[in-house]
N, C-alpha and C positions, 0 to 999 in steps of 0.2 A: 367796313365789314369786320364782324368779330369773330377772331380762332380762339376756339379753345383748345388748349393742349393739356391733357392731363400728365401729372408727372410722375412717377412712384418712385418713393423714397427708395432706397435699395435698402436691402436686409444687408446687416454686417453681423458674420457669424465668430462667435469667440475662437474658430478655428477651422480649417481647410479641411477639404474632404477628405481626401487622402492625408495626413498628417500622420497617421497611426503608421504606414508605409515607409513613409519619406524621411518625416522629421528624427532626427538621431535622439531630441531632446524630447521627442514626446512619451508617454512613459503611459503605461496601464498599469492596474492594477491586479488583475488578474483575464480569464481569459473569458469572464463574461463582458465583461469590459469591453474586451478586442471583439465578442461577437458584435456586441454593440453598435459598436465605430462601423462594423464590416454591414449589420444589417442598415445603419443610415446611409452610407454609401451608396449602396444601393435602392434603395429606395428614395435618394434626395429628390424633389418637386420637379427639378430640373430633365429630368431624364423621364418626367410624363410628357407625351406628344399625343397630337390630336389628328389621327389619321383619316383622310378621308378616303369613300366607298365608293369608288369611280360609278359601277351600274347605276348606284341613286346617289350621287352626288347632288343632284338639282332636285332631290324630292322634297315637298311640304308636309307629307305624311309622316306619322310617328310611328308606324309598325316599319316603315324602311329609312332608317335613320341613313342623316348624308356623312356621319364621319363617327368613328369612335377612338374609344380612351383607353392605349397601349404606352408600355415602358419600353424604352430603347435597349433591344439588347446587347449591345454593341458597349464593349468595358474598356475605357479608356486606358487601364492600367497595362502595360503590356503582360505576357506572359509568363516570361521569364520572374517578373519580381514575385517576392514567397510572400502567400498571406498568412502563413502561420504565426500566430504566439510568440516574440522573440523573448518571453519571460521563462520556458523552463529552465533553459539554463542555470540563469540567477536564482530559482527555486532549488533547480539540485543544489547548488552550491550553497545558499545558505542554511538549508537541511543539514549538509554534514558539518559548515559550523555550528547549528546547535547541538546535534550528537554528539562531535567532538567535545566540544562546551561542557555539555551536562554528566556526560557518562566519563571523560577522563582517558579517552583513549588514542594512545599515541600511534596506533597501527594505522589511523584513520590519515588519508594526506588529503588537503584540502587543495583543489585546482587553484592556480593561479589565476588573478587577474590580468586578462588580456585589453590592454586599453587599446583603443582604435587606433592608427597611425593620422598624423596630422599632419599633412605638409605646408608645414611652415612658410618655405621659400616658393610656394603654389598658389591654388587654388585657393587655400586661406591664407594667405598672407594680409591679409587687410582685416583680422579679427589682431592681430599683432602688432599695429601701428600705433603704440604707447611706450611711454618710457619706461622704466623700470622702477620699481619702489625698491630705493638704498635707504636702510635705517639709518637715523640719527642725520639724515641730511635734508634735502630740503630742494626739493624741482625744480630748478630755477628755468625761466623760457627762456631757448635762443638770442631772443632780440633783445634781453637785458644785458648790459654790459657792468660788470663787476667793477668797482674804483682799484685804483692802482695802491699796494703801500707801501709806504716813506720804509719802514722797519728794513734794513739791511739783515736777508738771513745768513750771510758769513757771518754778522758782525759778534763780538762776544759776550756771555749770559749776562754779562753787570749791564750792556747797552741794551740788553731785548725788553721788550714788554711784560710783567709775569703774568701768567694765564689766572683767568678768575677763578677761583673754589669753587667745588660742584656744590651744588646747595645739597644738603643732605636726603628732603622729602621734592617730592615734585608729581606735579598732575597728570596723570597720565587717563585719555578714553579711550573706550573698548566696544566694539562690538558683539551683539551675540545673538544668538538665532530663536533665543525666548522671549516672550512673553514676559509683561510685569509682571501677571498672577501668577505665571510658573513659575519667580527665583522665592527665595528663603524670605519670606517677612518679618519671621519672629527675631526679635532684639538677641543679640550677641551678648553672652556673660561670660567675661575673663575670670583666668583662674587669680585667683586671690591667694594672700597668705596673711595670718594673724601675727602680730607684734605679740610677743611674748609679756605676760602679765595687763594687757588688754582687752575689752570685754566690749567692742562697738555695738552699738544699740541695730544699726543697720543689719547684721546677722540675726537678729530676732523673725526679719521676714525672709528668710533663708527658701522657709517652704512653700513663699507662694513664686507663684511664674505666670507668664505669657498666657493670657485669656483665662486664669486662675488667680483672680488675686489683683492682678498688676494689667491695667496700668490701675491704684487705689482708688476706689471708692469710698461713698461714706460709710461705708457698712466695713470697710479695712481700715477708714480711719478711726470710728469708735472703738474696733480692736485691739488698733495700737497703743491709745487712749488709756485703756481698760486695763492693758499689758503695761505700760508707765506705772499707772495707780498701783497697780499688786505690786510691781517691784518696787516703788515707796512704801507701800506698808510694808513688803517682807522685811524693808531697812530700820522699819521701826519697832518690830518686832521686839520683845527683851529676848537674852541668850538662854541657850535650853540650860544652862549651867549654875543660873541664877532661880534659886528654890523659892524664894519669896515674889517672883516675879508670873511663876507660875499661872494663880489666876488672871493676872493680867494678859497675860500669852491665852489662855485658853477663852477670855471671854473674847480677845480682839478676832481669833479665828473664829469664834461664833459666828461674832458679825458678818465676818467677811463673806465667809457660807450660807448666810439670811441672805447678804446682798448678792450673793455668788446664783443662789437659787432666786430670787427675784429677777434675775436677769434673766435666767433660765427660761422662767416662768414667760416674763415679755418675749421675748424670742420666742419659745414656742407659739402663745396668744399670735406672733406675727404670723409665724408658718402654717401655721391655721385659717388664720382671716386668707394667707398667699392663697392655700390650697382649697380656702371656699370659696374665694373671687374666679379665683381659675375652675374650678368644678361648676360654679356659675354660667363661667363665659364657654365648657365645653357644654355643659344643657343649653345654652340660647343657640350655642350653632347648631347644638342635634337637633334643635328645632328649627331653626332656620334651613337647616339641610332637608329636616321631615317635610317643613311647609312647601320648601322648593320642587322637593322630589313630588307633594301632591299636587302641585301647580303644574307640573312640568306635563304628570301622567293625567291630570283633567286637560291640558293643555292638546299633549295629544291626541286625546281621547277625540275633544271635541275636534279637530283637525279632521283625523278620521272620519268621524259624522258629517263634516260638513264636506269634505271629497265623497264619503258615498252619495249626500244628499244633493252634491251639482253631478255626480255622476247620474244619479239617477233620474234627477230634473232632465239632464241633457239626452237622456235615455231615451225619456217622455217627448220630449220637444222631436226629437230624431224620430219617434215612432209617429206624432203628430203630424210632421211636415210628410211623410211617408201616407200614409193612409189619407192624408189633404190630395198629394198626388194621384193616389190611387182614384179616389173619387172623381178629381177634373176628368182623369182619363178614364172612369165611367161615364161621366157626363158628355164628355167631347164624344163617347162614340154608345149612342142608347142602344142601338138595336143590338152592338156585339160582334158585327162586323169585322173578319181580319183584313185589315188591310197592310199590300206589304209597304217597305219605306221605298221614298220615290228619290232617288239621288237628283236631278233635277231638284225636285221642291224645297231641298233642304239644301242646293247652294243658290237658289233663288233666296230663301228666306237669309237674311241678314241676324236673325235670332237663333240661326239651329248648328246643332253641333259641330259643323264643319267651321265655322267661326268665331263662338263662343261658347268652347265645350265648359259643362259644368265642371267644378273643384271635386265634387263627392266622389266623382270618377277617377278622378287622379290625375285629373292635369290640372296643372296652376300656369295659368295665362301670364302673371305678373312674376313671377319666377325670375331672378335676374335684371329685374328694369332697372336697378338702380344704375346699371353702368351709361345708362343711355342719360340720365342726368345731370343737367350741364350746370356746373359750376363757375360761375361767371362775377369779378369784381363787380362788374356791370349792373347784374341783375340780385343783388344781397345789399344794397341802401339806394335810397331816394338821385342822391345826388349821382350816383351812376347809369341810376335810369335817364336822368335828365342828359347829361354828357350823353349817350346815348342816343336821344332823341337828337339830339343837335346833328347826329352823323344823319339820320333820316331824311330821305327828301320830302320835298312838303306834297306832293300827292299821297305818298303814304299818309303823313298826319292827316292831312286834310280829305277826306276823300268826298266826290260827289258821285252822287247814286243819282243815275240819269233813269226815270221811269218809264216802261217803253208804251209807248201810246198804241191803244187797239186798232186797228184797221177797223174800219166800217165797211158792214158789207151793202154788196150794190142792192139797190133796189129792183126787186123783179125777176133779179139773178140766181145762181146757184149758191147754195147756201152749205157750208162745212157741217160734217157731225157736232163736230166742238160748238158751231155756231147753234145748230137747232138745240144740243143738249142747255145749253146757255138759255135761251129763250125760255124752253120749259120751264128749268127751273126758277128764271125769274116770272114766269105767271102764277107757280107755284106757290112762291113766297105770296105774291100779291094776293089770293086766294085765302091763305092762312092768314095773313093782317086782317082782312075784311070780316072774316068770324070772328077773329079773339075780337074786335072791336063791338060786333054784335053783340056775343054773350054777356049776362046780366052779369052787374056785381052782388056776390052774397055776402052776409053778413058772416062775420067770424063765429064760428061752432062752440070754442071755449074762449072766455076772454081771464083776461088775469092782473090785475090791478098792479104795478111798479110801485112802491113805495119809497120815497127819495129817502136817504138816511137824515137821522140830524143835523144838522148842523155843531160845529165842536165850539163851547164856549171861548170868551177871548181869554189869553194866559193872566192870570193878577199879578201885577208891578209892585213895590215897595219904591216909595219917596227913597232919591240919593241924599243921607245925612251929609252936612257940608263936614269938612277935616276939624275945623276950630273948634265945632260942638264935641264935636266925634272926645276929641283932645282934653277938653272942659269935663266932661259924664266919666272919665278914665282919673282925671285927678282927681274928680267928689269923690269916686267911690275907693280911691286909694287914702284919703283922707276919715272917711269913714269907719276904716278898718283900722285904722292908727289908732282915733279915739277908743273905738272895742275893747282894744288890746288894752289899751291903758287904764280904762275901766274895769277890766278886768282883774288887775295886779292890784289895785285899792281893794278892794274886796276881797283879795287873799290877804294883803296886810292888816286889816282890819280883822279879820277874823283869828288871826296869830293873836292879835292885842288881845283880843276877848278870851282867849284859851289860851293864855301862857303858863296860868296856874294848873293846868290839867297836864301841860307840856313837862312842865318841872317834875312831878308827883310822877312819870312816866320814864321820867331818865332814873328818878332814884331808886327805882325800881329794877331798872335795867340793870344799873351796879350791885343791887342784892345778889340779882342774878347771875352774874357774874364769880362771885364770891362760892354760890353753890357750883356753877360750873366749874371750878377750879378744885373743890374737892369731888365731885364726879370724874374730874381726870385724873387725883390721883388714885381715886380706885379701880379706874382704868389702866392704869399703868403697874398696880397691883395684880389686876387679873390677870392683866397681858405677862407679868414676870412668872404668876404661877403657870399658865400656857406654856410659855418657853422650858417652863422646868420640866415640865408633863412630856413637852414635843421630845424635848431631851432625852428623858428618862424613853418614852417610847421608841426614839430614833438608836438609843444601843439597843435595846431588847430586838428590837427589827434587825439591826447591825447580827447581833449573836445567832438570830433566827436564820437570818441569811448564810451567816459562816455555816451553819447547821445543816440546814439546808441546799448548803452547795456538796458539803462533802457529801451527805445522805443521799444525792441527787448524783455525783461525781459515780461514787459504789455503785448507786442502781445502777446508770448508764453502762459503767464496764463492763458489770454482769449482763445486762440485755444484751451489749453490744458482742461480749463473746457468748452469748448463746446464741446469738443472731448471726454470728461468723459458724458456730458449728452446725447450727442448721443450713446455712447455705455450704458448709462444706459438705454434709452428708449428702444435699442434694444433689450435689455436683459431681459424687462419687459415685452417687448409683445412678447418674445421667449416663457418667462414664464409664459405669459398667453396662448398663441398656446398650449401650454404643458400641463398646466392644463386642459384645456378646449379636449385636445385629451384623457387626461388620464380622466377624468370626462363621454366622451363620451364610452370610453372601460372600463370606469366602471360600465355604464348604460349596456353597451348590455352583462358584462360579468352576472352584475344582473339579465337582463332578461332570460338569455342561463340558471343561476344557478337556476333561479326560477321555472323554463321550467321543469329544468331536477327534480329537488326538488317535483313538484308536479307529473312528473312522479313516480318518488320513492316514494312518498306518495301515489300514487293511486296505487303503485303494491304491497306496503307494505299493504295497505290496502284488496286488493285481497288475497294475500298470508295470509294475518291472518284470513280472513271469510275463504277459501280452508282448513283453518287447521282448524277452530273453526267447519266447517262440517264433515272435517273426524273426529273429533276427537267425536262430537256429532253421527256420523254412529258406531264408534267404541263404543260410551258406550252403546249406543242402540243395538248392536250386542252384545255386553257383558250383558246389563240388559235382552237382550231376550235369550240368551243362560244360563242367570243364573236361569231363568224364566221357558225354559223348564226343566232345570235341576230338579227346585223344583217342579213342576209340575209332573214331571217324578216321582220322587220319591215319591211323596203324593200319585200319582196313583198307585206306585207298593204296598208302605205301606195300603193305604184302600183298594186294592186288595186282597192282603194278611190276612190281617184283614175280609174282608168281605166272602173271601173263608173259613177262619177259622171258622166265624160265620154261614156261611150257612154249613158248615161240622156241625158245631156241631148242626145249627136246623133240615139238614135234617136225622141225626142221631137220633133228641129227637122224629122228624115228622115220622121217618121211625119206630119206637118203638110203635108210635101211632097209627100208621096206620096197622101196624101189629098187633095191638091189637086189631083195630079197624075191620081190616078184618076179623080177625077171628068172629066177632061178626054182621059185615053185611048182608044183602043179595043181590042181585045181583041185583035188581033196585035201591039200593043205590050206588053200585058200582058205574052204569053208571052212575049217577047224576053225579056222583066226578068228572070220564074223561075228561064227557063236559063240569063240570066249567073248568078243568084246561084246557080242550082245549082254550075256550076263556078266560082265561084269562093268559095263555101263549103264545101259538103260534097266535094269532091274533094281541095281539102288536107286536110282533116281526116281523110283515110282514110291518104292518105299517110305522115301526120305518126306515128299509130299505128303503120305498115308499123315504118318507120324506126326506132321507139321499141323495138320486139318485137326488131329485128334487134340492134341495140345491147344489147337487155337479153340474146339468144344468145350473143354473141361476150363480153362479161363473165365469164357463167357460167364459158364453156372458161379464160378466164385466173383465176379464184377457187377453181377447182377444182386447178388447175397449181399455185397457189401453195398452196393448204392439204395437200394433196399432198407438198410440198415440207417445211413448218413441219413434220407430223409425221412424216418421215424425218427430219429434223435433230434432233429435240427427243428419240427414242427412242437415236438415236446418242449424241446429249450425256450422256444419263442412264445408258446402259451405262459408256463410258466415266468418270464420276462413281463410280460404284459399285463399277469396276476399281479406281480410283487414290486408294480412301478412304482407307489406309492411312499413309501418309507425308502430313506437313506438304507439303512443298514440292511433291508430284508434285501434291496435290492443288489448292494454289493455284495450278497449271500450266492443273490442269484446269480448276478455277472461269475463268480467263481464258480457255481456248478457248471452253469455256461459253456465256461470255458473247460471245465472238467471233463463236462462228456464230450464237447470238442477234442481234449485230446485223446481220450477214448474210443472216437469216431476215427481221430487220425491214426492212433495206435491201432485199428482192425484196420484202416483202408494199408498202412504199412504193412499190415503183417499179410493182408490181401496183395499187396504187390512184392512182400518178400518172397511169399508161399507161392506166387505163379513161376520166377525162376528156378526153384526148388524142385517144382512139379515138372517143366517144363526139362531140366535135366534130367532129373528117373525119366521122364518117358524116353528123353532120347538115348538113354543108357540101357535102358531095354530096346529100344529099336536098334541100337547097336547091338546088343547080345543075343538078338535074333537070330537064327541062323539066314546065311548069306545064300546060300543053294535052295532056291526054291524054283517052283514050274512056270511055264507061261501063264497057265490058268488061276494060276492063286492071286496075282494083282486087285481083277477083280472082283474077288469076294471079299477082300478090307474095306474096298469103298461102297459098297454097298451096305456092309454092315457100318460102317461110318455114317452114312447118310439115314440110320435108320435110329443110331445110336442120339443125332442131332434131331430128328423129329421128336423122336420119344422126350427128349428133355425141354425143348419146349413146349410139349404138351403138361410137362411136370410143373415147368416155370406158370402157368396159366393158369 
């Protein structure tokens, strides 16, 4: 029997999950970085599980799925460790190294580096089990043992050995943390010095360098070449000193300058043909680049077309196969009939969506089969299969299919449905034979004659030539062609014979010719001296034109140029005047906006400090009148107290006396007593009342006048308020009226509450200078006329 075990490779990930956490050495770069780390942690593959839905665990349906796809919430990380960023730190700190750095400022301290502690003799002690690197020695291992030596170190310097000489240079390697492409490639040039009265040729290439020049080419060495030659001829020069030598000096620089500008000339011809080949090869790529870019845009042009045109094929075919359906299922059901769906019939049927639901729907039946595919050495070549078969037993390979023989039924007997339907339909059959056999044969309706093709004739052969002939026919005709040739060469010799007299007559000819070419060159060489004299004579006059023409061109320039500086300085001056003159005028209006605003704030400052210097004036005046009643209160409970006490003890010494006194009266003194103390107790005391009512009338009228008054003022302040909300300033106009007839309001309600104690004393100072002797009957005729005095005035009031 064969297992297949599937195996999976396992994933190895260039780093741990948690490592951004843990690892000391792992490093970010910044804090997208850390978000990174922090969202793949959480989201790694591993931490999806596949939960199953206990109610429909066992369903086969797809609207009640048996399990689904949840991430573990559960964070292996404990709590306590921080997932923050451990990089601001190191941010702050290397910020105020570069400020420090750049700006120069010593007030700035830079934190120290805190390195981690390491314990050594701990936990890491096995990152330290190495030996030490001592310079200039040499690590020798334990297990090697050193030879012993003979050299006695008492013994004295003539017996010792003497030590070898450091060698002066020596080879030393080095590490380093670049790159070949990052160190210095270009060649090293030491500082030199010239021997005095020496002239090395090598200084002549002083001004070429490194990808200038050097390492030379050939275009540096015909330079140098060139450079050689001129300083040979400058050596051959005659001395400017020597007069007779003169022409000779002035024709040799001629030359030199012919050949100085002929070189010219080829150099430029080069840089020319450089910049036509290159202007050449920049049009074939602009074309190359044009033809790509129209290929590229017919390319996906056509792309385009051919996606709309399978889109819209498949559009067609989708709307086809759609409307084919519609149709069967008009056909399947003519008259129109609804019928509903029969669940029975459709898990009876083995065709219907319960077992083979359609793709267009959304399900894909084959979704995932591959896992269920067995990979097997076995079954991937022949010889495995065979091996294979070898494990089979042989009723598998061989198998015999036993056919199962019908029963017969009885004769006379009861007969099965399956039996009778059998019967019928074999009489049926036999019925149908016996007509087709009947029916006449007809001759065919159309016939159509088959035509065999040709035949293909047989291929033509060519006789195999044998090699010897072959070999024979190759040397005749190589022989052939020998004779040609040779025949050929007699015929030009022969023909030389015949025409040698024409031959001669033609050369002496050539030498006449000759003789006039030799005086045609020197008339050539005449014209060309007059040229040179002509180029000559033109090249000073151009020389003089030019000297002419630079000073005449020097002047202009100066003048343009200082006219060209005094026009841009005028413009620049009355730029700078526009400028001033704008910034002068948005100085003024910014003056007048701040002086605006300035005196507003001065006049609300001003408001605001009287608002406060009033309350603060209500406040002490509520304080001095509250401290006021306060003593007043208490002087009247204390002389109260006082005064009961002393009338207690006079009407005690008065009550002793009068007791004494009683007993010693008679009863016309009695009365006498009564009626002084009648009038001269209960008679003021009625008075005193009168007097109090009439005071308490004539207040009312002046409390009523003034409130009266408060609110007409207060209804008027508030219209107006209301009018003048609009604008800052109308409105702090209005706040100060405001507040104006407020204290106008307060000024009559004070001098309404000054003028009531004022009134309220004359009255009682008339009711004191009343006379004290009056009748029983005059009491009341005050209060009557009081009570008539008070109607009348609220009639007035109304």
């Amino acid at each position: 029997m064969t297992e297949v075990h599937t195996i999976k490779k396992p994933v190895l990930n260039p780093t741990r999950t948690y490592d951004y956490l843990y690892d000391p050495l792992y490093k970010t770069s910044s804090q997208a970085d850390h978000s990174r780390d922090v969202f793949k942690s959480q989201t790694r593959f591993d931490r999806i599980k596949k939960q199953p839905i206990y109610p429909t665990m066992f369903s086969e349906l797809r609207h009640m799925p048996r399990a689904q796809i949840v991430m573990d919430r559960t964070d292996p990380v404990p709590a306590f460790v921080s997932r923050q960023w451990k990089g601001y730190s190191e941010q702050a700190r290397d910020a105020l190294v570069r400020y420090k750095t750049f700006n120069y400022d010593p007030t700035v301290q830079i934190p120290a580096e805190n390195a981690r502690y390491v314990d050594v003799a701990g936990a890491e002690r096995a990152k330290y089990f190495r030996r030490p690197i001592i310079p200039f020695l040499q690590a020798v291992p334990p297990e090697v043992l050193l030879a012993t030596t003979t050299v006695d170190p008492l013994a004295p310097p003539e017996l010792q050995i003497p030590r070898p000489p450091t060698p002066i240079t020596r080879t030393v390697a080095c590490q380093t943390v670049y790159r070949d492409g990052e160190a210095q490639t270009d060649p090293f040039t030491p500082e030199y010095v010239i021997r005095p009265g020496s002239a090395p040729e090598l200084l002549t290439l002083a001004t070429l360098s490194y990808e200038h020049g050097l390492p030379a080419g050939l275009a540096e060495v015909e330079m140098i070449e060139r450079a050689r030659a001129k300083r040979a001829w400058e050596a051959q020069l005659p001395p400017m000193h020597d007069v007779s030598q003169l022409e000779k000096r002035q024709r040799m620089m001629d030359e030199m300058e012919r050949s100085e500008w002929r070189l010219r000339e080829i150099e430029i011809e080069k840089l020319q043909e450089a910049r036509l080949e290159l202007l050449k090869q920049m049009l074939k790529e602009r074309e190359d680049n044009h033809s790509q870019l129209t290929t590229k845009r017919l390319d996906k042009l056509w792309a385009k077309k051919q996606q709309a045109r399978e889109a819209k094929v498949k559009k067609i075919r989708q709307q086809y196969l759609q409307n084919m359906r519609k149709l069967e299922r008009k056909r399947t059901n003519v008259e129109g009939r609804v019928e509903r769906q029969d669940k029975i019939d459709q898990y009876i049927d083995a065709g219907s969506q319960v077992y083979a639901p359609m793709t267009r729907i959304g399900i894909f039946i084959d979704r995932g089969s591959e896992q269920y595919n067995i990979k097997s050495a076995y079954l991937s070549s022949y010889q495995g299969l065979c091996e294979l078969e070898n494990f089979l037993p042989e009723y598998i390979k061989n198998a015999t299919v036993k056919v199962p023989v019908k029963p017969k039924p009885a004769s006379g007997g009861f007969k099965r449905r399956s039996e009778r339907r059998d019967d019928q339909l074999a009489e049926l059959f036999a019925k149908m034979k016996q007509q087709k056999e009947e029916q006449e044969v007809k001759p065919l309706a159309f016939l159509e004659k088959i035509e065999k093709p040709v035949s293909r004739p047989p291929t033509p052969s060519v006789e195999v030539v044998p090699e010897d002939e072959e070999e024979r026919e190759l040397s005749v005709i190589q022989l052939q062609a020998m004779v040609r040739g040779r025949a050929i060469q007699n015929m030009m010799l022969e023909g030389k014979e015949k025409r040698l007299e024409l031959i001669r007559e033609l050369r002496s000819t050539h030498a006449l010719q000759e003789a006039e070419a030799q005086v045609k060159h020197t008339e050539k060489e005449d014209t060309l001296s007059l040229q040179r004299q002509r180029s000559r004579h033109e090249h000073k006059e151009s020389i003089i034109d030019r000297h002419l023409g630079d000073t005449e061109g020097g002047s202009v320039g100066e003048m343009l140029d200082f006219l060209s500086k005094e026009l841009i300085r005028l413009q620049e001056e009355r730029r700078i005047h526009a400028f001033s003159m704008l910034a002068e005028r948005e100085r003024r209006v910014r003056e007048a906006e701040e002086s605006g605003r300035r005196q507003v704030e001065e006049r609300r400052r001003r408001e605001e400090d009287e608002i406060f210097k009033q309350m603060m004036k209500v406040h002490q005046d509520s304080v001095n009148t509250y401290l006021e009643d306060v003593v007043l209160e208490a002087v009247d409970e204390t002389a109260k107290d006082r005064a009961r006490s002393e009338v207690q003890e006079m009407a005690r010494a008065i009550n002793d006396v009068a007791y004494e006194r009683e007993q010693q009266l008679t009863h016309l003194e009695s009365q006498e007593i009564v009626s002084e103390m009648v009038y001269g107790f209960l008679l003021p005391e009625v008075q005193r009342e009168t007097s109090q009512r009439r005071i308490n009338q004539v207040q009312r009228k002046h409390l009523l006048a003034a409130h009266k008054a408060i609110h007409r003022e207060g209804e008027g302040v508030i219209k107006q308020v209301s009018r003048d909300a609009t604008g800052a300033s109308t409105s702090s106009e209005a706040d100060a009226q405001s507040s104006g007839k407020k204290d106008q309001v307060a000024e009559v309600s004070e001098s309404a509450t000054q003028s009531e104690p004022e009134q309220v004393q004359s009255e009682q100072s008339q009711a004191q200078s009343e006379p004290e002797q009056t009748e029983e009957a005059e009491p009341e005729q005050p209060e009557t006329t009081a009570e008539e005095t008070i109607q009348t005035e609220e009639q007035s009031d109304e």
